[in-house]
C-alpha positions as CSV (number, residue, x, y, z in Angstrom):
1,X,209.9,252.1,126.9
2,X,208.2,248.6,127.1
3,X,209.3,246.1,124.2
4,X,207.8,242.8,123.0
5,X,210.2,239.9,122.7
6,X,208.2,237.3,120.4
7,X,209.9,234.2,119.1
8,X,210.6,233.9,115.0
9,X,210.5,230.0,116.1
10,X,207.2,229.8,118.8
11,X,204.7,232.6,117.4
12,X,204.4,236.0,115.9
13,X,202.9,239.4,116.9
14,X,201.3,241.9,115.1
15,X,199.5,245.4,116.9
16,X,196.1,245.7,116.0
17,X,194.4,248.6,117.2
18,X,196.3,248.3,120.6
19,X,196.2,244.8,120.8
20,X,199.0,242.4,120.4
21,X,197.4,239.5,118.5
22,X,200.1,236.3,118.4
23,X,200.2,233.4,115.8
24,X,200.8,230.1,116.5
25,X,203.0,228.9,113.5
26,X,201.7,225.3,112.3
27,X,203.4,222.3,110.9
28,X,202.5,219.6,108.7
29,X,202.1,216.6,111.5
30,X,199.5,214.7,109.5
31,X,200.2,212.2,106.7
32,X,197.4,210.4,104.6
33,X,197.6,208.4,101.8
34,X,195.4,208.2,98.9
35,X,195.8,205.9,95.4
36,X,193.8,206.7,92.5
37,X,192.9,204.6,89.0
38,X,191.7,205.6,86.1
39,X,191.3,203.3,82.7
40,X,193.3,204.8,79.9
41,X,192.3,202.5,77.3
42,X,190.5,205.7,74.9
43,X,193.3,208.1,76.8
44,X,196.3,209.5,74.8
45,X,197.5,212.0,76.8
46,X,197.6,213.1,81.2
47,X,197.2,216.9,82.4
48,X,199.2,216.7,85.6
49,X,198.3,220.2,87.9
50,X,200.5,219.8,90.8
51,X,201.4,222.2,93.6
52,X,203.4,221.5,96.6
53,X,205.6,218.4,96.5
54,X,207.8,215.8,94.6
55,X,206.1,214.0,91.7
56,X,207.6,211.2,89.7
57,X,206.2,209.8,86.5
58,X,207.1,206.2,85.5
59,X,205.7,205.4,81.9
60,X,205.0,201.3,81.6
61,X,204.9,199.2,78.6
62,X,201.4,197.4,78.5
63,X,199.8,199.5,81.4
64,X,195.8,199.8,80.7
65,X,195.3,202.3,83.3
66,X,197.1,205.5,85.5
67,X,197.8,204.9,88.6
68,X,198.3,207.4,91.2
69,X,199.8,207.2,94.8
70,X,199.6,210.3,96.8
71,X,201.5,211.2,100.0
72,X,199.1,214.4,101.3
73,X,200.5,216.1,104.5
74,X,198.8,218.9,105.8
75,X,198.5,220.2,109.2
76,X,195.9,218.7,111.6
77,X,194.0,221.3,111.7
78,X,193.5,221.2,108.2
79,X,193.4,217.9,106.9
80,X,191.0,218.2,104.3
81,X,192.7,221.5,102.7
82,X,193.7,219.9,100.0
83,X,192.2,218.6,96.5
84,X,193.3,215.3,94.7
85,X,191.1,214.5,91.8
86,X,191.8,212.5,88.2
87,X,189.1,212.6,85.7
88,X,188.7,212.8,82.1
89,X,187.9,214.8,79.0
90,X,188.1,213.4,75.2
91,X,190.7,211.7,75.2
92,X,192.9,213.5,78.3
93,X,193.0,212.7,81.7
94,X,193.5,215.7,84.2
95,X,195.3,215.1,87.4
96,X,194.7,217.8,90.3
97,X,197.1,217.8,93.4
98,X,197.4,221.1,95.0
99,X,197.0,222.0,99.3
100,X,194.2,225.0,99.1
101,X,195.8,226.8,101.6
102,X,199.7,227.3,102.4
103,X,199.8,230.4,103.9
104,X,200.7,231.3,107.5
105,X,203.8,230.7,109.4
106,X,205.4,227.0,109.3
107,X,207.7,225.4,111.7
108,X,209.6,222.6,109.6
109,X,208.2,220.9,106.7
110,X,204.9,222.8,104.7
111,X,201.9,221.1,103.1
112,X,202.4,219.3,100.3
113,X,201.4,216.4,98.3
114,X,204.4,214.3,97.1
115,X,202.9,212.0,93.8
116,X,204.1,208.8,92.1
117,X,202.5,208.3,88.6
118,X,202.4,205.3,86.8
119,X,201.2,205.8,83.2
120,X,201.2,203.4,79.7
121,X,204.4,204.6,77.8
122,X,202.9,206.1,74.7
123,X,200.9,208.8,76.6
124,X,202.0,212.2,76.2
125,X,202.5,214.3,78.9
126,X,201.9,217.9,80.3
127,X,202.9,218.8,83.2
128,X,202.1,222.0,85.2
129,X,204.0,221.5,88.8
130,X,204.3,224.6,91.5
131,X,207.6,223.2,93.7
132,X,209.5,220.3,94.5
133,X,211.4,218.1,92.9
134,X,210.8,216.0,90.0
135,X,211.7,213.0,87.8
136,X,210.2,212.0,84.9
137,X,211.2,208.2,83.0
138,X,210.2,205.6,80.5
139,X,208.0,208.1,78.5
140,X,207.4,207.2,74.6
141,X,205.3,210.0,73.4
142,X,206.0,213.9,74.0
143,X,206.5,215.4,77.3
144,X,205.9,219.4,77.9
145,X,207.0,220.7,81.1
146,X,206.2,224.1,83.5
147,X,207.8,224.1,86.4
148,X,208.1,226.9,89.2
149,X,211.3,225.7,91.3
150,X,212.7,222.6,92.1
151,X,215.4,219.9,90.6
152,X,214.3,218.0,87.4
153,X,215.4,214.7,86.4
154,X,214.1,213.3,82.8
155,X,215.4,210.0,81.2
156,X,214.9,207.6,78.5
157,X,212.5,209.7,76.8
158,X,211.1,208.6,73.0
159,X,209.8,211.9,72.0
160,X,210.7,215.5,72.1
161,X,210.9,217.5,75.3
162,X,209.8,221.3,76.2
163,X,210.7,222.6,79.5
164,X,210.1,225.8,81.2
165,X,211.5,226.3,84.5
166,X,211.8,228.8,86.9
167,X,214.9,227.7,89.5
168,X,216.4,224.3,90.0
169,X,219.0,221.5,88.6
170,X,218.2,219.6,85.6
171,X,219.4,216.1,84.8
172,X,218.5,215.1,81.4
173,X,219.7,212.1,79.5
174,X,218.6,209.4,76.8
175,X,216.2,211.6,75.1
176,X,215.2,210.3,71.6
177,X,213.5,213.7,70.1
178,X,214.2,216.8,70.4
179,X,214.7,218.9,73.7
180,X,213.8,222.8,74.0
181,X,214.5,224.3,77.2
182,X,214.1,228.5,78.7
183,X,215.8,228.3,82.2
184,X,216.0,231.0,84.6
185,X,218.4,229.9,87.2
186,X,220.0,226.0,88.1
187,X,222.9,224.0,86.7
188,X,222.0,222.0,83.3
189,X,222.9,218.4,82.8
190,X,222.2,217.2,79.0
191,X,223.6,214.2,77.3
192,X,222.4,211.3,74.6
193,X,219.9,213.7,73.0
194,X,218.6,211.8,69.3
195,X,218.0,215.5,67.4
196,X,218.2,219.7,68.5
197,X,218.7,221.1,71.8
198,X,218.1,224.6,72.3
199,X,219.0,226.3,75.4
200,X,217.8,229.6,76.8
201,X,219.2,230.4,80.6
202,X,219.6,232.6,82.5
203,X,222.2,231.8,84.8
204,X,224.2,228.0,85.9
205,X,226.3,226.0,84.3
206,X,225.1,224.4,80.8
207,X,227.0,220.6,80.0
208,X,225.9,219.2,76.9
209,X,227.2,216.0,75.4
210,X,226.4,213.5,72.7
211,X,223.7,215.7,70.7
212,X,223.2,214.3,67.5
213,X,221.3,217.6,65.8
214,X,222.7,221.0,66.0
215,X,223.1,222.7,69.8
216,X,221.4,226.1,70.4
217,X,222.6,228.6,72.9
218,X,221.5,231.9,74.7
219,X,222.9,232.1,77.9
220,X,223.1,234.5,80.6
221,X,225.5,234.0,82.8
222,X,227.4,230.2,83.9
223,X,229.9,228.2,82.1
224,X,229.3,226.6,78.9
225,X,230.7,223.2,77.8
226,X,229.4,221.5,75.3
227,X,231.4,218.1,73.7
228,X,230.0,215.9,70.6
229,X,227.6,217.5,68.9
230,X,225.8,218.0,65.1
231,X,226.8,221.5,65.3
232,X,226.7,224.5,67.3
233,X,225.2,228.1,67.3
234,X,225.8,230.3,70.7
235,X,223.4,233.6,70.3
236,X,225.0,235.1,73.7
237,X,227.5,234.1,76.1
238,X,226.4,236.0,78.8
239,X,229.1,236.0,81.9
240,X,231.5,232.4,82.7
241,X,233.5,230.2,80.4
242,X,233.6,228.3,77.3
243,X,234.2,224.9,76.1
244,X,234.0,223.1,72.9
245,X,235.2,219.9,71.7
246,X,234.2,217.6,69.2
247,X,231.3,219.7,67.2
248,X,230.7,218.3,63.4
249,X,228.9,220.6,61.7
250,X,228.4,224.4,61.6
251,X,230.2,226.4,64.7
252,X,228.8,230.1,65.2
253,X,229.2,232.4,67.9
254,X,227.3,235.6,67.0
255,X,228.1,237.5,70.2
């Protein structure tokens, strides 16, 4: 019997109808960059819908207008597969930054748009991101997060903060508000939150330090340490260990 030897790394062959049709893979060999403005005098709050990509927002004191710098990197072929748009609505600005195509088979790194955002301080934010990491710091207003894999950094935060997330690490700290989070799977970093933290996850380790309100958890599976807090109410334990030190208030643990 003949056999076909095809490469995972050089191409790869399907049998159509007799035929043995072979796919070059691609790779993303073509960087552009593209910077964006828009005046936010009459804007109170940005719309970010990323794909693809790291993204890091910086909130500045005194800043009129956003200001976008975007790293696109697509294959040559396709350089123009991609959309990048800010605009407005009312009183929200809506930032678009998503690769229209990413299927087929890559060799190395796959197209994606890597974003730095500079916004005034006292917008709100809400952020819809597909992958990649992202950091998010200097933000005096709300922030609401969606986010399908990736690590998450958010600091020095006035205002309360809502994050869904599929996979990833978080790093959060200096958050003046409160702080909501349903994880499915990552480690969690909390500490210096100024009101409640509830925690929903599904599986990682959960540190929590230096919460001034009370500490809500319902975990899956992952160690649990939480020190210095208002007070303290576990729902489930799931799977891992537990540690608790230095809790004021109320301590429950109704599983």
């Amino acid at each position: 019997m003949k056999s076909v030897k095809v490469l995972a790394a050089v191409a790869t062959a399907s049998l159509l109808s007799g035929c043995i049709v072979v796919a070059t893979p691609s790779h993303a060999d073509t960087h552009q960059r593209k910077q964006l403005t828009l005046d936010a005098s009459s804007l109170s709050e940005l719309d970010i819908d990323a794909g693809a990509g790291s993204l890091e927002v910086r909130g500045q004191s005194g800043l009129s207008e956003i200001r976008v710098t975007a790293d696109i990197y697509t294959d040559s072929k396709y350089r123009d597969h991609y959309e990048l748009s800010l605009t407005e609505a009312g009183d929200t600005a809506n930032l678009v930054a998503k690769n229209k195509s990413t299927s087929g088979f890559w060799v190395g790194s796959s197209p994606r748009i890597d974003l730095v955002v500079h916004v005034p301080d006292e917008m709100t934010l809400d952020i819809d991101d597909g992958s990649g990491d992202m950091r998010v710091t200097g933000i005096s207003a709300s922030v609401n997060i969606s986010d399908g894999s990736g690590d998450i950094e958010v600091e020095q935060l006035h205002g309360d903060l809502k994050i869904d997330d599929g996979s990833g690490e978080m790093e959060l700290s200096d958050i003046r508000g409160n702080l909501t989070i349903d994880d499915g799977s990552g480690n969690i970093y909390a500490k210096n939150i100024t009101g409640s933290a509830v925690f929903e996850d599904g599986s990682g380790d959960l540190t929590v330090k230096k919460v001034s309100g009370n500490v809500t958890v319902d975990d899956g599976s992952g160690d649990i340490s939480v020190q210095d807090a208002g007070g303290l109410t576990i729902l489930e334990t799931g799977s891992g260990g537990l540690s608790v030190k230095g809790v004021e208030g109320n301590f429950e643990i109704d599983s």
